[in-house]
C-alpha positions in Angstrom: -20.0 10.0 277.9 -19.2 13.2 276.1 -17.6 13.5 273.3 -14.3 15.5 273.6 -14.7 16.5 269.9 -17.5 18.3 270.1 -15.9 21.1 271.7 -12.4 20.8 269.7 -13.2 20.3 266.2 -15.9 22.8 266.6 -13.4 25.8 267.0 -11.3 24.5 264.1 -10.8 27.1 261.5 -11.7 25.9 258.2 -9.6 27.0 255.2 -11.6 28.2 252.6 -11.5 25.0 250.0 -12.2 23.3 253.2 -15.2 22.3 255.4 -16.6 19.9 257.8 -18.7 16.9 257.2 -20.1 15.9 260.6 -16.3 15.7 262.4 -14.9 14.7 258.7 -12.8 17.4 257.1 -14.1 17.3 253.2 -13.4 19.6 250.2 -16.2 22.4 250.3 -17.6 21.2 246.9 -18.3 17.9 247.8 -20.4 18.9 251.5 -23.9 19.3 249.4 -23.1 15.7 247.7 -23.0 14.1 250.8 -25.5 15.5 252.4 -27.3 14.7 249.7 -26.7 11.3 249.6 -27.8 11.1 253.4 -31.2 12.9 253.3 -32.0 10.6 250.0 -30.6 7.7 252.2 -33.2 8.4 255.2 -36.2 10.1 253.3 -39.0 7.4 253.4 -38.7 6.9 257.1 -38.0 10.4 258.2 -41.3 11.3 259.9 -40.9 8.3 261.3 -37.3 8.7 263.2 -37.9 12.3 263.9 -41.0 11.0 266.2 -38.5 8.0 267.4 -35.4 10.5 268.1 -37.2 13.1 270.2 -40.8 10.6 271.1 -42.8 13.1 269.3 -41.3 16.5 271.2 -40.5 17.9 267.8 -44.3 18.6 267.3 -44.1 20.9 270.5 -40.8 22.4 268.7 -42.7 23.3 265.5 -45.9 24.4 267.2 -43.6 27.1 269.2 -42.0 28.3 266.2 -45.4 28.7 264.7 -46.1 30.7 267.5 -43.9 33.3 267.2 -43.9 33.5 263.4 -46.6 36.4 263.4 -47.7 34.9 260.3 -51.1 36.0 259.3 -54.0 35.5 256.4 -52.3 36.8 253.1 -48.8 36.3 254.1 -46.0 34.8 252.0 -43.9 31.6 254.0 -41.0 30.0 252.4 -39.9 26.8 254.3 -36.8 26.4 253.6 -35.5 22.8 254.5 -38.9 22.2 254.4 -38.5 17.9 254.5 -42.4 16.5 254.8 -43.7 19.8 254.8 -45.1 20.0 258.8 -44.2 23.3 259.1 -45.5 24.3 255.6 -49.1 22.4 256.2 -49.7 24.5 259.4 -48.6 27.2 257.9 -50.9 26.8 254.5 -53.9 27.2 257.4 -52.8 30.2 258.5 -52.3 32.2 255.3 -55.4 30.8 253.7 -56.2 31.1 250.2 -55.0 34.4 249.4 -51.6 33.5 251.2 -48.9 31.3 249.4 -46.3 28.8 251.4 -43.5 27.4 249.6 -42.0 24.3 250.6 -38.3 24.4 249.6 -35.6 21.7 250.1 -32.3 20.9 247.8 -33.1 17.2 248.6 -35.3 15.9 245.3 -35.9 13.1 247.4 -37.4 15.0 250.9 -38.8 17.4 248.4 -40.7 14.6 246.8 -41.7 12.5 249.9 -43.1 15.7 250.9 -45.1 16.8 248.3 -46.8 13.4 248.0 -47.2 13.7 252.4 -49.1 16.8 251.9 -51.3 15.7 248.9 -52.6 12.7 250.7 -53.4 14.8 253.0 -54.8 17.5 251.2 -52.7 20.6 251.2 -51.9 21.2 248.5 -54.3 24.8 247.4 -51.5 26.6 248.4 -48.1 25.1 248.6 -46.0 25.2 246.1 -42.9 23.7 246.1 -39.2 24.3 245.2 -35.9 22.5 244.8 -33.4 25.2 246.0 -30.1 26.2 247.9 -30.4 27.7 250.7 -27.3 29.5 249.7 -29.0 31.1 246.0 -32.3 31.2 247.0 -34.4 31.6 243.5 -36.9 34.4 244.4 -37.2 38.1 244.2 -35.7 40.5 246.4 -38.5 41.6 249.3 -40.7 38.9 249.1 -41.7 37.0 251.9 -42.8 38.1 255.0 -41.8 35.0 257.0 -38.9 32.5 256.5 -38.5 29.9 258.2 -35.4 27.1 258.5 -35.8 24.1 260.8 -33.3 21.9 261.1 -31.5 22.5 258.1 -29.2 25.1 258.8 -26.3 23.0 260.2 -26.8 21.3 256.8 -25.7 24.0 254.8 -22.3 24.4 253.8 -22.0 28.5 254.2 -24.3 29.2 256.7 -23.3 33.3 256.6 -23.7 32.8 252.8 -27.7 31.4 253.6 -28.6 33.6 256.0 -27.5 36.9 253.6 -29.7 35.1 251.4 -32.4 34.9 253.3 -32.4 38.4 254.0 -32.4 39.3 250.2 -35.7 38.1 250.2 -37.5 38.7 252.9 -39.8 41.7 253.0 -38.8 44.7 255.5 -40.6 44.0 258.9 -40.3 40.3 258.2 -39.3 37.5 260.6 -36.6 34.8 260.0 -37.1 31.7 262.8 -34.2 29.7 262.6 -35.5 26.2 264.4 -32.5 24.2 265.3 -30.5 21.7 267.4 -27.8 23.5 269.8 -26.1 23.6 273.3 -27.7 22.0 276.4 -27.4 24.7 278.9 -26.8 22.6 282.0 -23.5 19.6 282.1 -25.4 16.9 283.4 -28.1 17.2 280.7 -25.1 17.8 278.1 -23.9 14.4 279.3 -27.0 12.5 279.0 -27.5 14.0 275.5 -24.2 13.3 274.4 -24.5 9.1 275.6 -28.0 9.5 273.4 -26.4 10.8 270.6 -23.4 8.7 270.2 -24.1 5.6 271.5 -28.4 5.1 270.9 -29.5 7.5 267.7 -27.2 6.0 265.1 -28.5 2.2 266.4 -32.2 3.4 266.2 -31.0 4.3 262.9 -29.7 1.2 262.0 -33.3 -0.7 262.8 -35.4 1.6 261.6 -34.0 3.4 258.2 -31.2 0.6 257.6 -29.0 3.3 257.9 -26.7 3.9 261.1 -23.8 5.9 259.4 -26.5 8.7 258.3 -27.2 9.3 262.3 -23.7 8.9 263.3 -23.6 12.3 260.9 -26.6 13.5 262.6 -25.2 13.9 265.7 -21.8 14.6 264.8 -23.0 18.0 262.7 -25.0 19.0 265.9 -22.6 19.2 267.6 -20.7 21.3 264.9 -23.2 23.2 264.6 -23.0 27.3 266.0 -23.9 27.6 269.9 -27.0 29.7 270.7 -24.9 33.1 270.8 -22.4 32.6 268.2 -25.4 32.3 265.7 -27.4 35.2 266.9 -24.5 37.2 266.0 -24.8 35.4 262.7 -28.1 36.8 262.2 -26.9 40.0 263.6 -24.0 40.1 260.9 -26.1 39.0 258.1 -28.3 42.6 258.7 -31.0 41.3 261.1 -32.3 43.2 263.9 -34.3 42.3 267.0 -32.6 39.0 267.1 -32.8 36.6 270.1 -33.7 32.6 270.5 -35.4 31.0 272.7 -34.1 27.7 274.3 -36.0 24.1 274.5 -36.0 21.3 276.2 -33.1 22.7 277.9 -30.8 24.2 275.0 -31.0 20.8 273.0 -33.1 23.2 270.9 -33.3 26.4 270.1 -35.1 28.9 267.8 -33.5 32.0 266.7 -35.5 34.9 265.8 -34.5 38.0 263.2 -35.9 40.6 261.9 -35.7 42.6 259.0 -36.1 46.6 258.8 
């Protein structure tokens, strides 16, 4: 069943004390709060619903994403939205000990169960990490020479405000992957996704993290969430160059590609 919302709401114009919450209208304030209070709700068993929502395709996401990141021994990452750090540990390995990845999340609570994922598992010569806004990001101007967000941008409350932010401080001739959830491109697949999403996630969420209301959001802010062109343009307004995306598992995913002169 699809939800006739998705399309709607999604071409509401927000005033600008205003902005949405999943399909929730909330002062613009109090967005961060709340999806705050979400992320801290679903932390400790986040690896273990993103392998549950997607049976373990999100590893083939990230790996991709990797692929295309040009990142090399030396380099500066900063993962923004990091969560448990799987794109920072693979990305530790590439940039080796004369490279530096910082993990980077406004969630104490992912930042946390991330920091203690990557310990036990012993990266930790080279990550460093950092509670942040994606909005104000707290580094210097020209910095990093990749940036990647993965599933976090739909999170943030200005998205144009993030990605200007981003380009601050990436270095010139850096990359800026943008991994996220977006627009099946064929109906009957937009159908079966929708049924998923509404009617199965939130109750997976409900047995496994205790938590059904947080997945309820989940899918709700996908679906608010820019379309594969609208945020290209994004990118494209926010000074990057070069950009495209390339589509996943039919459209469900995407990741958008920038770069910086």
């Amino acid at each position: 069943m699809t939800d006739s919302r998705s399309t709607s709401e999604n071409n509401t114009t927000e005033s600008p004390d205003k902005t949405h919450f999943g399909y929730r209208q909330v002062d613009t304030e109090e967005k961060a709060s709340l999806v705050g209070e979400v992320f801290t709700s679903v932390a400790s068993r986040y690896d273990i619903m993103n392998d549950l929502m997607s049976a373990g395709v999100h590893r083939l996401w990230k790996r991709f994403t990797i692929e295309i990141s040009a990142v090399r021994p030396g380099h500066r990452v900063l993962d923004l939205a990091g969560g448990t750090g799987d794109l920072a540990s693979k990305f530790s390995r590439l940039v080796g000990s004369e490279g530096e990845v910082i993990l980077s999340d406004i969630n104490a609570s992912m930042l946390s169960t991330g920091r203690d994922k990557q310990t036990d598992n012993g990266n930790c010569g080279n990550i460093h990490y950092v509670q942040g806004d994606a909005q104000f990001l707290p580094f210097d101007d020209n910095y990093f020479d990749c940036i990647t967000i993965g599933f976090g941008l739909r999170n943030v409350t200005d998205k144009d405000l993030a990605l200007r932010s981003m380009f601050r401080v990436l270095k010139p001739g850096g990359r800026l992957l943008v991994l996220e959830f977006s627009k099946p491109n064929n109906p009957l697949l937009s159908k079966i996704y929708d049924t998923y999403s509404f009617k199965i996630l939130p109750k997976i969420g409900k047995l496994i993290a205790q938590d059904e209301d947080s997945y309820r959001y989940l899918a709700e802010s996908i679906r608010m969430h820019p379309d594969q062109e609208t945020l290209k343009a994004m990118l494209e307004d926010a000074g990057f160059v070069d950009c495209e995306y390339h589509n996943m598992t039919g459209g469900i995913v995407a990741v958008h590609k920038g770069i910086k002169l």
